[in-house]
matplotlib code that plots the C-alpha trace (Angstrom):
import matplotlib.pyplot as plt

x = [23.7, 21.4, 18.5, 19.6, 19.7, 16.7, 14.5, 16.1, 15.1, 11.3, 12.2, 12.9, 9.3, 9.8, 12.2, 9.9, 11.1, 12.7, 14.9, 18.0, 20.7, 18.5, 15.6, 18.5, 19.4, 15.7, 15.7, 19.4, 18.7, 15.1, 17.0, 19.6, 16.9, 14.8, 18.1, 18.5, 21.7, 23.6, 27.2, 30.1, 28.0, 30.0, 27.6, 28.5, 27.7, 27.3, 24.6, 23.0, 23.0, 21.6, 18.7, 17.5, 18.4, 20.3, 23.7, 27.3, 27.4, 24.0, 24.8, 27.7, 26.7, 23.8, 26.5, 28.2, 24.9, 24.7, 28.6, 27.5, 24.8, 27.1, 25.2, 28.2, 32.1, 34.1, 37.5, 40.2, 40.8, 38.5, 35.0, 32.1, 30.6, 28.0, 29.4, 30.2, 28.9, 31.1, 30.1, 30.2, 28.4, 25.4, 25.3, 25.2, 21.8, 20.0, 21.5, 19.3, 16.7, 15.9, 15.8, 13.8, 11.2, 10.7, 10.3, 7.8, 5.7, 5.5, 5.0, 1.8, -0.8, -4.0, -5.4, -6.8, -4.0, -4.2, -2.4, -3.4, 0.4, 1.4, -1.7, -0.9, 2.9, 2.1, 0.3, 3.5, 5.5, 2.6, 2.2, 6.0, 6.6, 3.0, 5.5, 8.8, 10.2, 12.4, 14.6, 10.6, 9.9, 13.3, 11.4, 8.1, 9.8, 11.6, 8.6, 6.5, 9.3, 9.0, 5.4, 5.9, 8.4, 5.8, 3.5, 5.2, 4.1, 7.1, 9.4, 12.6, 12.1, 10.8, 14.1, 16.3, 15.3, 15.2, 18.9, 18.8, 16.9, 18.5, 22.1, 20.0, 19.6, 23.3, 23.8, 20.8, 23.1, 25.9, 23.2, 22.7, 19.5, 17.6, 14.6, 16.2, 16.8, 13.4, 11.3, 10.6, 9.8, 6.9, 5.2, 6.8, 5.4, 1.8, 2.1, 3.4, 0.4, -2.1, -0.6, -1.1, -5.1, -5.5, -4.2, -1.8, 1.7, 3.3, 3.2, 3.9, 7.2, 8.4, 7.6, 9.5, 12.3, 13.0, 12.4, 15.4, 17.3, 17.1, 17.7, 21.0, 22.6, 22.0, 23.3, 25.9, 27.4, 27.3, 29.0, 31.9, 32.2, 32.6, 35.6, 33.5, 33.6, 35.6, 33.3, 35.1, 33.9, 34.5, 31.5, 31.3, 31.2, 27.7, 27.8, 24.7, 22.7, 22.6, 19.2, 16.7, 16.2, 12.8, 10.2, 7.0, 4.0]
y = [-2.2, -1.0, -2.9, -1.2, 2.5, 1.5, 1.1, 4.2, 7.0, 6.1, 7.8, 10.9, 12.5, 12.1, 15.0, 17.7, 20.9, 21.2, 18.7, 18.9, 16.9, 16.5, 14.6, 12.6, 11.1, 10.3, 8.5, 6.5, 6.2, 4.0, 2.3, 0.9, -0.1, -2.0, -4.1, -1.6, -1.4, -4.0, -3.3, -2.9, -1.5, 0.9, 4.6, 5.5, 9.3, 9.2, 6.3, 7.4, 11.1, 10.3, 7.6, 10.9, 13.7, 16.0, 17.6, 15.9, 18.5, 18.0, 13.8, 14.9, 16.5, 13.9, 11.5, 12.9, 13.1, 9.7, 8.8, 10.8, 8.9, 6.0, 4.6, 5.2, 5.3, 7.4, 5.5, 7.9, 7.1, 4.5, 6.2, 6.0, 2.7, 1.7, 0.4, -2.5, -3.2, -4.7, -6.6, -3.6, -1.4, -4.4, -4.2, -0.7, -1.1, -3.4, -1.3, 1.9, -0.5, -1.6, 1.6, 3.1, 0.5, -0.7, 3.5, 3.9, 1.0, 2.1, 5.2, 4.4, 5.3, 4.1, 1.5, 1.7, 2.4, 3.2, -0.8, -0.5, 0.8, -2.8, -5.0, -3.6, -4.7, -8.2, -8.8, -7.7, -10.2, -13.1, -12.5, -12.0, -15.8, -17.2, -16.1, -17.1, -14.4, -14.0, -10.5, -8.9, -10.7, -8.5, -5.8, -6.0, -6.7, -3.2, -2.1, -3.4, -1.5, 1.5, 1.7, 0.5, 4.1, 6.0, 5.2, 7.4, 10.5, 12.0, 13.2, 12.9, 9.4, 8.9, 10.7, 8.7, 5.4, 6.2, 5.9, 3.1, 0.6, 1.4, 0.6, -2.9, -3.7, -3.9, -6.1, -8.4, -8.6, -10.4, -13.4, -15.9, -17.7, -14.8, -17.0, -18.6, -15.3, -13.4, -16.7, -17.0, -13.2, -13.2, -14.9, -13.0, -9.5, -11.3, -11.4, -8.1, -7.0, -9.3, -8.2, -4.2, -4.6, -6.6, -3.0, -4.9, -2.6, -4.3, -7.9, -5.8, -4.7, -8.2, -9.2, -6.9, -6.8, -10.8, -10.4, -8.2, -9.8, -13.4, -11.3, -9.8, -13.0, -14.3, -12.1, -11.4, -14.4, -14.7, -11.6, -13.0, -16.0, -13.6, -12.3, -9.0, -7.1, -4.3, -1.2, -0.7, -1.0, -4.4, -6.6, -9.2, -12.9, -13.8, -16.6, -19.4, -18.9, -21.5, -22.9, -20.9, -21.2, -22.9, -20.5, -20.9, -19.0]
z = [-12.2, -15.4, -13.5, -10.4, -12.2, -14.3, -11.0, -9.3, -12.2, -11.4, -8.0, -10.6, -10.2, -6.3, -6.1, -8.3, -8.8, -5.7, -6.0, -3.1, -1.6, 1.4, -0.9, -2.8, 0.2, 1.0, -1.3, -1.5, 2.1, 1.3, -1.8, 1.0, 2.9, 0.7, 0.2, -3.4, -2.9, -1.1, 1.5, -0.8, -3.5, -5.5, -6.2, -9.5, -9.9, -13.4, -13.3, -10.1, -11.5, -14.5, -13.2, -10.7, -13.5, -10.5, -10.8, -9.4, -7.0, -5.5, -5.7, -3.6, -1.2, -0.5, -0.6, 2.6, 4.3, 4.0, 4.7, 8.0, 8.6, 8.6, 5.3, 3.3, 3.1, 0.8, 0.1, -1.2, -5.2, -5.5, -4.8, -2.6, -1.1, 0.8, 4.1, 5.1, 8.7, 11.3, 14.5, 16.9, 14.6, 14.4, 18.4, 18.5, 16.1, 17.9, 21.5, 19.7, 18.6, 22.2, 23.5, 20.8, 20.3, 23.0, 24.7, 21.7, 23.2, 27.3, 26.0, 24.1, 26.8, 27.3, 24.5, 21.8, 19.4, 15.4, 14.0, 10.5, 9.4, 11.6, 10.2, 6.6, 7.7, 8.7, 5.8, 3.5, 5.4, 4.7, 1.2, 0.5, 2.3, 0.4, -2.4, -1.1, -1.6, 1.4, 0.8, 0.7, 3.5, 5.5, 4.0, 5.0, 9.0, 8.7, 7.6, 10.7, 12.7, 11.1, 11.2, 15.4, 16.2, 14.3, 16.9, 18.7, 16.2, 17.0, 13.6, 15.9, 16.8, 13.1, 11.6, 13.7, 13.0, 9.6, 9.1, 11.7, 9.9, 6.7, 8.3, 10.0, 6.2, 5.4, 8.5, 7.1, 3.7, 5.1, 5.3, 2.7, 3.6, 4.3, 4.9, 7.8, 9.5, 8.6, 8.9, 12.6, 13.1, 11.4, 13.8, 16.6, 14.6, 14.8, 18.8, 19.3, 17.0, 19.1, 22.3, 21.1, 19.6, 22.8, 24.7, 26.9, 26.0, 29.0, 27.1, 23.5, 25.3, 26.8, 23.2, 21.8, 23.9, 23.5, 19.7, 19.8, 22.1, 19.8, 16.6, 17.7, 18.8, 15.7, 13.4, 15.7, 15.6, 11.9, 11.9, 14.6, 12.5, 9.0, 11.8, 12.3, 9.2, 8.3, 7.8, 4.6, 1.0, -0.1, -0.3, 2.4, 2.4, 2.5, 5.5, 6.6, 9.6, 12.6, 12.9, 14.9, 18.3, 19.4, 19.4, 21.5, 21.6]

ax = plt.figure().add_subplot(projection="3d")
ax.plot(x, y, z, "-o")
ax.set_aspect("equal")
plt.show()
């Protein structure tokens, strides 16, 4: 936890002289994430107050934006926690996902389209596997995803994934061998990135779509075999993946 607080208070100068609930969740909501703070994670206010030098009642409130956001879960005499996802809520992600994403794609119009935020993405994941470090590697594929909606350069789309691929982090927690679950879509972010800078959206979206459609079962049936979850505030098992399914370019 002092390693955890120690790398939150250099989010301190991010909240100025303005500082508000609505920028405290900002960043709580990035820290979760980035895998920061992992599902049953107790928030101490003191620690967590301290670290971003803001007042319990401003921590608070950005506290029940989050517990609204579904991020977090207050449990009565014991404190505040970040959730712990079950099965229906992981479906109900990747449901969103596939609506958003793959929207934000047909919706691009003609080619070409600004990729550097995606190129810039793909190289994260590279360099983080080069590196082995696999819990980067889940970060640099939110990231790719992120920088995909913004495509859209729309702040609604923008403002709701944020809180979507923040909760899709907590579902990647329950995972132990995050290399086996992030490994095999960073070549499927290379071909959506191929099929985009080539302009052909239509083969970006079947991409995309069957990305989706492989990641869900998969972490949906670690979360079945976990026996779904409970949304609660203890932390969860961490569980092994099945091996991949075969993957052809």
């Amino acid at each position: 936890m002092a390693e955890q607080m120690g790398g939150l208070a250099d989010d301190r100068a991010l909240l100025g002289r303005t500082s508000t609930a609505e920028r405290v969740a900002d960043i709580l909501r990035s820290r979760i994430a980035e895998g920061f703070f992992p599902p049953g994670t107790r928030l101490s206010e003191d620690s967590i107050g301290g670290a971003l030098g803001v007042s319990r009642n401003t921590l608070r409130e950005a506290f029940r934006l989050l517990t609204h956001e579904r991020l977090l879960v207050h449990e009565l005499n014991r404190g505040v926690f970040v959730r712990v996802l079950t099965v229906e809520d992981v479906e109900d992600i990747y449901r969103t996902r596939r609506l958003v994403e793959c929207a934000v794609v047909r919706g691009l119009g003609e080619p070409p389209y600004t990729l550097d935020g995606l190129a810039e993405a793909v190289e994260e994941g590279w360099r983080a596997a080069r590196e082995g470090d696999w819990k980067a590697v889940g970060t640099a594929n939110i990231h790719f995803h992120q920088e995909l909606v913004a495509l859209a350069s729309g702040e609604r789309t923008a403002e709701l994934m944020r809180s979507v691929f923040a909760e899709l982090r907590l579902a990647f927690h329950v995972v132990d061998e995050p290399r086996r679950l992030h490994e095999p879509y960073i070549a499927r972010n290379v071909e959506i990135l191929q099929a985009l800078e080539a302009g052909d959206r239509d083969a970006a979206e079947r991409l995309l779509a069957a990305y989706l459609d492989v990641s869900l079962e998969r972490v949906v049936e670690v979360y079945r075999r976990r026996g779904g979850g409970g949304g609660g505030g203890g932390r969860p098992p961490p569980l092994s993946l099945p091996p991949p399914p075969p993957f052809s370019s």
